[in-house]
N, C-alpha and C positions, 0 to 999 in steps of 0.2 A: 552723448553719454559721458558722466564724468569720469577721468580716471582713476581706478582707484588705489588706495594708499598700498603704500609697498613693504614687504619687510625687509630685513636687513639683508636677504641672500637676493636678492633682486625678484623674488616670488610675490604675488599682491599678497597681503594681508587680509585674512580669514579668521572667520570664529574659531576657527576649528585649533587644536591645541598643537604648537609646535613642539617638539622634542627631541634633544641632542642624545645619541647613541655611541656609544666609542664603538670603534669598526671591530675592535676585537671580539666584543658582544656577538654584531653580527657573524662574525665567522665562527661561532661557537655554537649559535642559536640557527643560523642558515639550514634550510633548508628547501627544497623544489617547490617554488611556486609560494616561500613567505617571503622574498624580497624581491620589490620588484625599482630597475633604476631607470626612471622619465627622465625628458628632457620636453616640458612644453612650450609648446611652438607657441612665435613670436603674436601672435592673435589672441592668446590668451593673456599675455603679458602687457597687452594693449588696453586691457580691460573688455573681455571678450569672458570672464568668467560669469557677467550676470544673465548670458545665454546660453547658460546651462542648467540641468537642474541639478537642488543640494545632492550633492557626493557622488555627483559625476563629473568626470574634467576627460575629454582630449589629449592623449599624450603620446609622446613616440616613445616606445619602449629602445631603451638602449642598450642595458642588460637584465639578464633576469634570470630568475630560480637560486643559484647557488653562488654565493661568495667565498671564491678560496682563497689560500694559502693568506700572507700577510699586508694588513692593507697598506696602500692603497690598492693591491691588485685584485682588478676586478673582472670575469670572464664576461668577454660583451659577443656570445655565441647564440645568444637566444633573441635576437630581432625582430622585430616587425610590429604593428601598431596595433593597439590593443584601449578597450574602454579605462575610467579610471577607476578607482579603487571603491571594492562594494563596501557594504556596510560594515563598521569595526574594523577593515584592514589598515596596513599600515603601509603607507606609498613613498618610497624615497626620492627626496628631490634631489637635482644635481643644482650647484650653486649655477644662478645663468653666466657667472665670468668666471668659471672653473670648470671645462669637462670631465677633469678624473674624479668626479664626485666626492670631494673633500674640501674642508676652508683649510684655513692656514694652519690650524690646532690638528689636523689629522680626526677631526672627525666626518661624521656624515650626519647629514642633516635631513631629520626625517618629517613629515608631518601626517601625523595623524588625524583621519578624517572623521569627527562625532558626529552620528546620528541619531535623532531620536528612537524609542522602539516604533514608533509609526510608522518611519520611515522605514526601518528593516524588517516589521511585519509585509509593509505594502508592496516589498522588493519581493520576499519569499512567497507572497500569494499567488503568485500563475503555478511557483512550480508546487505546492501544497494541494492543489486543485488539481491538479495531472496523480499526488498521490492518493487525494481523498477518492476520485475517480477507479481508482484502481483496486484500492482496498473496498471500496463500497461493492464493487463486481463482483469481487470473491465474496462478500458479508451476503448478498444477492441471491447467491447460489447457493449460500450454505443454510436461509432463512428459507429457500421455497421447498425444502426438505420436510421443516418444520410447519411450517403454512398447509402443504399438500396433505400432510398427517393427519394433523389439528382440522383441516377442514372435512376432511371424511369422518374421521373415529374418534373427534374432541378429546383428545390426549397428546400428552406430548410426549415426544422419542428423544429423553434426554440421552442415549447412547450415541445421538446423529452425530453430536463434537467429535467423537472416538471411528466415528465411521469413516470422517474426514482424514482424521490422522491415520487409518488405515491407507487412504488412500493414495497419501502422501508419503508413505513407506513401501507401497509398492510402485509407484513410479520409480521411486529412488532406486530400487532393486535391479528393477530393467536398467537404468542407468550406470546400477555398478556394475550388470555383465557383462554391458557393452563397452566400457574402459576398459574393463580389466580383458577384453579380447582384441582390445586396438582400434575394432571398427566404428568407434563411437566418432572416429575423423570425417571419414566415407562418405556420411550419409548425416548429415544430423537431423533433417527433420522427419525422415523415417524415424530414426530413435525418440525424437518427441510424440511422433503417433503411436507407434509401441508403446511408450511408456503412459500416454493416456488411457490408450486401449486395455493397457493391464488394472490402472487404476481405476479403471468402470468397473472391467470383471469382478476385480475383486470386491468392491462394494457393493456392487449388484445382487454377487451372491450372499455377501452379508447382510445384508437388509432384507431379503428372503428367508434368511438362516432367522435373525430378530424376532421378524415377524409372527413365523411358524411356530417357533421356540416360546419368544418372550412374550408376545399380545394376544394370539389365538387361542390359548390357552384359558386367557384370564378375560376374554372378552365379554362375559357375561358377572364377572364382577365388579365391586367397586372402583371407580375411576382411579385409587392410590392404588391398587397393587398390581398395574400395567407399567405406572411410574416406578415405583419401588424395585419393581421386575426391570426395569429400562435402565436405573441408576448401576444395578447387579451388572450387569452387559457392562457397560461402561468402565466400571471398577476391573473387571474381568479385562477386557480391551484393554487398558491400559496397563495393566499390571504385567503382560504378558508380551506386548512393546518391550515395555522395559527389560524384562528378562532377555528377549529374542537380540536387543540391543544392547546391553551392558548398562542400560540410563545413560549412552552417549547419543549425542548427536550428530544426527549425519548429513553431508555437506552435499550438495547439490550443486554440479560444475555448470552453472548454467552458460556461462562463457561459454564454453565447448559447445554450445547448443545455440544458443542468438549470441554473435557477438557483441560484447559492449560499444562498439566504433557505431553501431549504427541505430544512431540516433536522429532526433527531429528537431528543429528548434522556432520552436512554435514563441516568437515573444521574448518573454523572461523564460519561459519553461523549458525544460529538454527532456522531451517524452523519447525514451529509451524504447527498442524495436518490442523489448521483455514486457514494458507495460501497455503498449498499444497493441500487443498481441493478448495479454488477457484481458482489456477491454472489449476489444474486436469481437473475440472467442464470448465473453460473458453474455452480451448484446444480443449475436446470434441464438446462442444457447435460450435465453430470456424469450425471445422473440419465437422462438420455435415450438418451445413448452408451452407461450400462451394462446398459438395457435391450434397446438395440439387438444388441449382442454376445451377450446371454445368451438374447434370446428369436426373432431373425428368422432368417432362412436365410442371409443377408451374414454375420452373425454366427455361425452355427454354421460355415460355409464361413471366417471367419476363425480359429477353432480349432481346427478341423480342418487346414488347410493349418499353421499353429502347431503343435500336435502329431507331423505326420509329412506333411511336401508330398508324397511320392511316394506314400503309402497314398492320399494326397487328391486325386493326380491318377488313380488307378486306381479310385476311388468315382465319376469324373466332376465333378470341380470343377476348374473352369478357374483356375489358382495366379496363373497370372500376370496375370489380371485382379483377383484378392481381392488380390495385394500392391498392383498400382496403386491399386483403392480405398482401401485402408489409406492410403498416400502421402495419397491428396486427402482424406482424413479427417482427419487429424492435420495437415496442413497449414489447413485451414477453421476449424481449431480456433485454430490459432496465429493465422489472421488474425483472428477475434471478440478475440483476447489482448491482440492488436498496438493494434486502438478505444481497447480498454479500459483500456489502461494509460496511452495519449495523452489520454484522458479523464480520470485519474487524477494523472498529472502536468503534465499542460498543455503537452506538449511532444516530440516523438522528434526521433531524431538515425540515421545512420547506423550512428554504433558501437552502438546499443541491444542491436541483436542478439544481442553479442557476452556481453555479461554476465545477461542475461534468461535467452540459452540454455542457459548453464553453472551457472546455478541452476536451473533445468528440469530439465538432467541431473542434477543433484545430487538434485534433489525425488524422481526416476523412481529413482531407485538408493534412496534414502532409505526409498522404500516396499516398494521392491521392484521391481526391474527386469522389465518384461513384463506386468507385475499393471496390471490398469487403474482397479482399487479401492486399488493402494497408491499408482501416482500421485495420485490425489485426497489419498489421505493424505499422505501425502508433501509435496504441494506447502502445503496449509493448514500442517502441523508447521514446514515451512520460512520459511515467510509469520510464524507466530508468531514463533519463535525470532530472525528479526532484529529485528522489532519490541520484541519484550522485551526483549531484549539491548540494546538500545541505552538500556534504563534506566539500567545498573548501567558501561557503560564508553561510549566516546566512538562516536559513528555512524560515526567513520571504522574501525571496528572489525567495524562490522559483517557483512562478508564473511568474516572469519577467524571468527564468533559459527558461520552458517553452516555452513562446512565444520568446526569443530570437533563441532557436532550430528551432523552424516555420518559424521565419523571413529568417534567414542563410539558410536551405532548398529550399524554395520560392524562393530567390535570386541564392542558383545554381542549382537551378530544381523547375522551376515554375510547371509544373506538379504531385509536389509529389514523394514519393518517388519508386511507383508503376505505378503513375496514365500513361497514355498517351496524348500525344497533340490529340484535335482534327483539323483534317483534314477540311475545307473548301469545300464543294461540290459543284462540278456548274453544 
């Protein structure tokens, strides 16, 4: 192998751009974990760089995090070996005939490592995938709400967004009792099943409330005035957040509940114990419900009444009790969604509802509207596609990444990606 050319500090020579920093800079701009001071070993100086791949080097950390007082002093407190510098960081060299990391001019000689966006999409893909997984579980859960509706009573329950966010405000509540009485230490994952357990109740009982209030009522008329009645709720829902709230939002200590230490590291990724717990949870839950539908009597009395309500009330199935359980199903569903994503982001708000729900319905249509195997599908596809998407253009894009998925789908499978045509009977 030939050796290759050197630059002037004794380091081989690279595409990559060098650049002189006065050390004052650094101590001004320093801070934990943006400077970090190598010294690579003699094998790489050998010409041992072309057995690497671009924008990674081997190096022994010498010091690192924080440059204080005036240089050249430098704390060498943070030791020990470490990979070399990800995408866009900035790696400081030590000259290899100077250890205090300065030339003769009192500066420090940095080099900056360029990589393409290819290369820093392909670095961030495992951990993207660990997030599109996780958002897809909760889009999952909060599509088979919509699906399970739509597939009995051909309407949609545009208040489910709001039911979610209901949900997500009473976890939060169990949460704030338990702080504010100390014993949220004690015990955490009691407090995380308390605070599920409240977040079903109370959805449960609101989708019973919806039902009986908002659908039963209107169910012998036109298809819009079950919607229009659903959008009321809604409006309602959240207007009444907001009051209950001030229109702040409220922080969810999810530390206090899974620590952030305990994580996995799968790869490039680092699946956190928070997001392997709501996949875990979604998976199970998923798996449970499709069981339920396809193997119990609830279930069979759910497609049945889906198939043809009037044949099903003439076989002796009471409809308008399998529609109310539907409601408190897909609602219970939404409230374990509503934990889980306060869990996930550390935080709900009132408007939550508003956009969680409109990617739900997206997800439910995505896989196939009514399908309760295309919502699961569905919602993961969707889960990915913004997560990925956010490689290649800006996260504020990410909603248009989204509905552009839906549109392209629709256009070469107007059914979804599960769903079926239906058939026309004469």
């Amino acid at each position: 192998m030939a050796r290759p050319a050197r630059a002037a500090n004794g380091l081989p020579a690279r595409a990559s751009q060098v650049v002189r920093v006065r050390a004052q800079a650094a101590v001004r701009r320093g801070r934990a974990g943006d400077i970090t001071i190598r010294r690579y070993p003699p094998s790489q100086l050998d010409g041992g760089w072309d057995a690497d791949p671009p924008g990674r080097a081997r190096a022994t950390v010498l010091a690192s995090a924080r440059i204080c007082g005036r240089w050249p002093g430098i704390r060498r407190d943070a030791c020990g070996t470490g990979p070399g510098p990800g995408p866009g960081n900035a790696n400081v060299c030590l000259d290899s005939g100077n250890n205090s990391g300065s030339d003769s001019d009192g500066n420090m000689e940095m080099e900056r490592w360029e990589t393409s966006p290819m290369e820093q999409a392909l670095a961030q893909l495992p951990q993207q995938i660990v997030n599109g997984l996780t958002l897809g579980s909760v889009y999952a859960l909060l599509a088979l709400g919509y699906s399970m509706v739509y597939g009995i009573l051909k309407m949609l329950n545009f208040a489910h967004g709001d039911v979610f966010m209901v949900g997500a405000f009473a976890g939060w509540g169990v949460l704030y009792l338990f702080t504010r009485s100390g014993e949220l230490a004690a015990s955490p994952f009691a407090v995380l099943v308390v605070m599920t357990t409240a977040a079903v109740t109370a959805t449960s009982i609101l989708g019973g409330l919806i039902e009986r209030f908002a659908y039963r009522p209107l169910r012998g008329s036109s298809r819009l005035a079950p919607l229009i009645s659903a959008l009321g709720v809604s409006i309602i829902l959240e207007n009444a957040a907001m009051l209950l709230t001030a229109g702040r939002a409220k922080a969810y200590q999810t530390e206090m509940l899974i620590p952030p230490t305990w994580t996995v590291r799968v790869g490039d990724a680092t699946i956190s114990a928070t997001r392997l717990a709501i996949v875990v949870a979604s998976v199970a839950i998923m798996l449970a419900l499709d069981f339920a539908v396809s193997r119990t009597m609830l279930g069979k009395a759910m497609r049945a009444t889906s198939e043809d309500p009037e044949a099903a009330e003439y076989m002796g199935i009471r409809t308008s009790g399998v529609i109310a359980a539907t409601f408190v199903i897909g609602s219970a569903l939404a409230g374990v969604a509503g934990v889980m994503i306060g869990l996930y982001y550390m935080q709900v708000d009132f408007i939550m509802g508003f956009s969680a729900g409109l990617k739900a319905f997206t997800a439910a249509v995505l896989g196939g509207i009514g399908s309760i195997r295309g919502a699961m599908a569905g919602g993961i596809v969707l889960g990915l596609a913004e997560s990925l998407g956010v490689l290649f253009v800006a996260p504020v894009y990410k909603d248009a990444i989204v509905f552009s998925v839906l549109i392209a789908t629709l256009i070469l499978k107007p059914a979804g990606i599960l769903g079926e045509h239906a058939h026309e009977k004469v």
